[in-house]
C-alpha positions in Angstrom: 138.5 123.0 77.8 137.7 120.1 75.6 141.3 119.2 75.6 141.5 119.1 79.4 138.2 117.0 79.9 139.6 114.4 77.4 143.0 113.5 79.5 141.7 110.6 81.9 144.8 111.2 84.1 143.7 115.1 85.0 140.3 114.0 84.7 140.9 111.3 87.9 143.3 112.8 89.3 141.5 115.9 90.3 138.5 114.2 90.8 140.3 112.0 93.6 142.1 115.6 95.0 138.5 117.2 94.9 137.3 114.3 96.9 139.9 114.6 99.6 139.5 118.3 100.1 135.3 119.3 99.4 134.2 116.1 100.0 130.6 117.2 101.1 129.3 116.3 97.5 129.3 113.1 98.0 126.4 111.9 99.6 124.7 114.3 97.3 125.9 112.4 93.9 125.9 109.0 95.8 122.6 108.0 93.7 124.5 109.1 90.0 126.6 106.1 90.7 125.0 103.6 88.8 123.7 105.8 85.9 127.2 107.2 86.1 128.7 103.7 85.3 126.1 103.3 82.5 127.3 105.6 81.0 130.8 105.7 81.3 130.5 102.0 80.1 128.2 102.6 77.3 130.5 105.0 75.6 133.5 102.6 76.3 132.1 99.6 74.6 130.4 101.5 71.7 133.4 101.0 69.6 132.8 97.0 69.7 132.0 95.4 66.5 131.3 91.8 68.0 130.4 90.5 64.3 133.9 91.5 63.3 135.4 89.9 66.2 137.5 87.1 65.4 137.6 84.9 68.8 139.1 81.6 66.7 142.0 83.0 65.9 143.5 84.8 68.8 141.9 82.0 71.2 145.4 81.1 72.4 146.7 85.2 73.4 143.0 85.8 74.5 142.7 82.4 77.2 146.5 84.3 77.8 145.2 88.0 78.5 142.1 85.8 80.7 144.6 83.9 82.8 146.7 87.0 83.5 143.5 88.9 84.5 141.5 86.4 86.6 144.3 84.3 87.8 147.8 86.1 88.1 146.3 89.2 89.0 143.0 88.4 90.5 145.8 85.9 92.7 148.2 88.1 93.5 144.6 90.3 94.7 143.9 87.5 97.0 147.0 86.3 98.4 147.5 89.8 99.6 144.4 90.3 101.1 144.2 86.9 102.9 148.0 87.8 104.8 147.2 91.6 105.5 143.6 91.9 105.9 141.6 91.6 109.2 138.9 93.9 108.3 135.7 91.8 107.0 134.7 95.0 105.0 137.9 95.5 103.4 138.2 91.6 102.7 134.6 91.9 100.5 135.7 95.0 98.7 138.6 93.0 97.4 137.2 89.7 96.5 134.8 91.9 94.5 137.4 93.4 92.7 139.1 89.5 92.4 135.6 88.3 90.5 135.6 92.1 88.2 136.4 92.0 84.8 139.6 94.1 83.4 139.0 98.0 82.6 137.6 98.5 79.8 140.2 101.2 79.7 142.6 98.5 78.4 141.6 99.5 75.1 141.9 103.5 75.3 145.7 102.6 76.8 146.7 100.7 74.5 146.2 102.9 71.9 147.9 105.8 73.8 150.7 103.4 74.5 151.1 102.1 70.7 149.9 98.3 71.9 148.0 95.8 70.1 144.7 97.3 70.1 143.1 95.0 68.1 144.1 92.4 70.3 143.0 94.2 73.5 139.6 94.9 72.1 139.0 90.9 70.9 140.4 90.2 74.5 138.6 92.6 76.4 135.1 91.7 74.5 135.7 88.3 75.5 136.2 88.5 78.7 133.8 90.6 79.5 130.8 88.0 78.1 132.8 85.5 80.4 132.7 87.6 83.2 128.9 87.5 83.5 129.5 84.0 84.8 132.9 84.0 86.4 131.6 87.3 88.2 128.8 85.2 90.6 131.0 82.2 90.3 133.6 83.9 91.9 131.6 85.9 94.7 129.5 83.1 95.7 132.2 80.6 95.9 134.5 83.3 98.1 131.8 85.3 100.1 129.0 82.2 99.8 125.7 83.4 102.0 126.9 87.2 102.4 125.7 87.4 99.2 122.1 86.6 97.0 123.2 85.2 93.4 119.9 87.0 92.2 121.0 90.1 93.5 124.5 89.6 91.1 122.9 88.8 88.0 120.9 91.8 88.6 123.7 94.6 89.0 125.9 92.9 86.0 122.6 93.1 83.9 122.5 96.7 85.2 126.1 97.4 85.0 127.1 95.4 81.9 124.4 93.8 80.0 122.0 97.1 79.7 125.6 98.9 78.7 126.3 96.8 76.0 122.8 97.0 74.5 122.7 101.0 74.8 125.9 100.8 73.0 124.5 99.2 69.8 121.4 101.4 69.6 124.0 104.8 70.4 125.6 103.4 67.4 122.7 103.5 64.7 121.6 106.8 65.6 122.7 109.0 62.6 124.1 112.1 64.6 126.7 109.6 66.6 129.3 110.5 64.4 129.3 113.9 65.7 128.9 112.4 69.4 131.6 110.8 69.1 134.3 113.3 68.8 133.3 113.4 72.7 132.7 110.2 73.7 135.9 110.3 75.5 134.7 113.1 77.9 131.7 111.5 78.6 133.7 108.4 79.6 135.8 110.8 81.5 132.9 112.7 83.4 131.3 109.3 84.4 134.9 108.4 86.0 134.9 111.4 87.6 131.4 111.0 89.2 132.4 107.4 90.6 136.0 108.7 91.0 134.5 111.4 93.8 131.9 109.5 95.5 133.9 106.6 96.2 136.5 108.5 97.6 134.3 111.1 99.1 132.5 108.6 100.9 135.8 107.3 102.4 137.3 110.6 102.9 137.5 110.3 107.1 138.8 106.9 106.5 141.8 107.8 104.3 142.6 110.6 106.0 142.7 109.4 109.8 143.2 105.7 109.7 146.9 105.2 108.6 146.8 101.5 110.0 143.7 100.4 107.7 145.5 102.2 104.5 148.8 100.6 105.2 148.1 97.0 104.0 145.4 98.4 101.6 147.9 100.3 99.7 150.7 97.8 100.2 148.3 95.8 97.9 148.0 98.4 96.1 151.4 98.7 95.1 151.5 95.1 94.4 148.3 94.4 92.3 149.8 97.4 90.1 152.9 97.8 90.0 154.6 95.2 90.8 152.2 92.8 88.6 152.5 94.9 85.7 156.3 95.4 85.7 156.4 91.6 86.1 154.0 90.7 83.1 155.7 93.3 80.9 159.5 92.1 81.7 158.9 88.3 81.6 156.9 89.0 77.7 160.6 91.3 77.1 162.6 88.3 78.4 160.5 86.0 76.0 160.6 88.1 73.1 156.7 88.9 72.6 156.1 91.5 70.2 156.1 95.0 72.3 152.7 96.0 70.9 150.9 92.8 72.2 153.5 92.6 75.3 151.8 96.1 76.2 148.1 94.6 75.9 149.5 91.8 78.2 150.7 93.6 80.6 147.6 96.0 81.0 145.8 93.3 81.4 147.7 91.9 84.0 147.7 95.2 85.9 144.3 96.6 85.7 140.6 96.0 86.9 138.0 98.3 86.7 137.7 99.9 89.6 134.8 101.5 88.6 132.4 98.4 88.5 134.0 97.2 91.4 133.0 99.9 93.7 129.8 100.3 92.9 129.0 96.7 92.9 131.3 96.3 96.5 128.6 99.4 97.6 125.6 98.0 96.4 126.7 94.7 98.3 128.0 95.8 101.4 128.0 99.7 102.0 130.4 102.7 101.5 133.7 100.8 103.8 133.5 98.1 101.1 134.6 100.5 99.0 137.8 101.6 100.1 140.0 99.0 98.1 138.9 100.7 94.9 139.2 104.2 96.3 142.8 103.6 96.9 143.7 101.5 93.9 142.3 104.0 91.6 144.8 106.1 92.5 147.7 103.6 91.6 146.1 102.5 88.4 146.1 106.4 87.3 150.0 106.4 88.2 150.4 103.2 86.4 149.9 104.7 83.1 152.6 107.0 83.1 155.2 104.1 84.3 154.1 101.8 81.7 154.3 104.9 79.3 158.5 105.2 80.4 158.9 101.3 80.2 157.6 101.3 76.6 159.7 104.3 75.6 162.8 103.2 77.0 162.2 99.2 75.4 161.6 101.8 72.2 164.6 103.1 72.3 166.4 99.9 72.8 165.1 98.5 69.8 165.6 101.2 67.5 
């Protein structure tokens, strides 16, 4: 059981195929969101030794993994959504997910994929202190007056700063080392929680209107897998290392999702939401692709 509740692909995957079929749940669970998300981002950043983070001397591939994040990606993000959208909700939910930091799944894939870990986890921890001013920088310069700026800086205090500060007190308990054999399910669990209610919420949406999805998903596809396929050929084509070519191109492929739709709820209701619900479901399909195009560079090199 353990086993099972420790792979985030099963883990999302039936939570978004639970969604779509019993969604009744999800109203119930709507208020779990947020603690939810504290959790699952807790447990995910507990790992962080930020006095043992050496920002100096990766400042060149971190500003890299930064500018692939917020401006290729969080571009591509925006170029899509200003030629396909009409939909004011949908427009939100996606400049939301512009202004959110990466996953802080980066890390977790990296490892599974044999990437620069280190790297990710200097990278990620960096931008993530950045965020809390590129985050209401970037909302109130797109979505101006929809929006109060104290209402931001309360929900990333909520969502990010009370996470990180958990984290360091999780980690001086003296029992965490046997807590964190199963950090990764409780990381899991909180996906699934957010996983089901964002989708749940949305479930007459996905399943009637076709025309809405169509250039949701079409952005989808891009903002995934077309953004990480291009990231990971042009570091091939210029002879980056594969381990930190594999950092580079998570981070020029993923968001978290998470954060996003519960921020894009707490903003501007349940239809905000819908970009996350269906990009969630291309970012769990991403990791397997990335997984073939790491084993077939592999096995070129070797």
């Amino acid at each position: 059981m353990k086993r099972i509740l420790k792979s985030s692909s099963f883990v999302f995957v039936f939570a978004a195929a639970l969604a779509l079929a019993y969604p009744g749940l999800a109203g119930l669970l709507e208020p779990c969101l947020i603690p939810a998300i504290i959790v699952l981002m807790t447990f995910s950043l507990i790992e962080i030794e930020l006095r043992k983070l050496d920002v100096r001397r990766d400042l060149k591939s971190i500003l890299t993994a930064l500018g692939l994040n917020y401006i290729f990606l969080s571009g591509l993000i925006l170029v899509g959504a200003v030629f396909l959208l009409k939909d004011v909700s949908l427009w939100r939910g996606f400049i939301v997910m512009i202004a959110t930091p990466p996953a802080v799944g980066i890390i977790a894939l990296s490892t599974l994929l044999k990437g620069d870990t280190k790297f990710a986890l200097v990278a990620n921890t960096s931008i993530y202190v950045l965020s809390i001013l590129l985050m209401p920088a970037i909302l109130l310069l797109f979505l101006g007056s929809a929006i109060n700026p104290l209402t931001i800086l309360k929900i990333l205090l909520e969502l990010i700063g009370l996470p990180l500060v958990l984290s360091r007190v999780i980690g001086l308990i003296p029992r965490y080392e046997q807590l964190k054999e199963d950090k990764d399910i409780l990381i899991n669990l909180g996906f699934f929680v957010v996983i089901y209610v964002i989708i749940g919420l949305n479930h007459d949406v996905l399943l009637s209107e076709y025309g809405l999805l169509i250039p949701v998903s079409i952005i989808g596809i891009i903002r995934t897998f077309f953004a990480g396929t291009l990231v990971f050929g042009l570091g091939r084509a210029l002879n980056i290392p594969l381990d930190r070519n594999i950092a580079y191109a998570l981070f020029g492929s993923y968001k978290n999702l998470g954060l996003t739709a519960t921020i894009a709820l707490l903003l501007f209701g349940a239809r905000a939401t819908i970009p996350s619900a269906v990009c969630i479901l291309f970012e769990v399909l991403m990791f397997p692709y990335l997984s073939m195009l790491t084993k077939h560079q592999r096995l070129t090199l070797s």
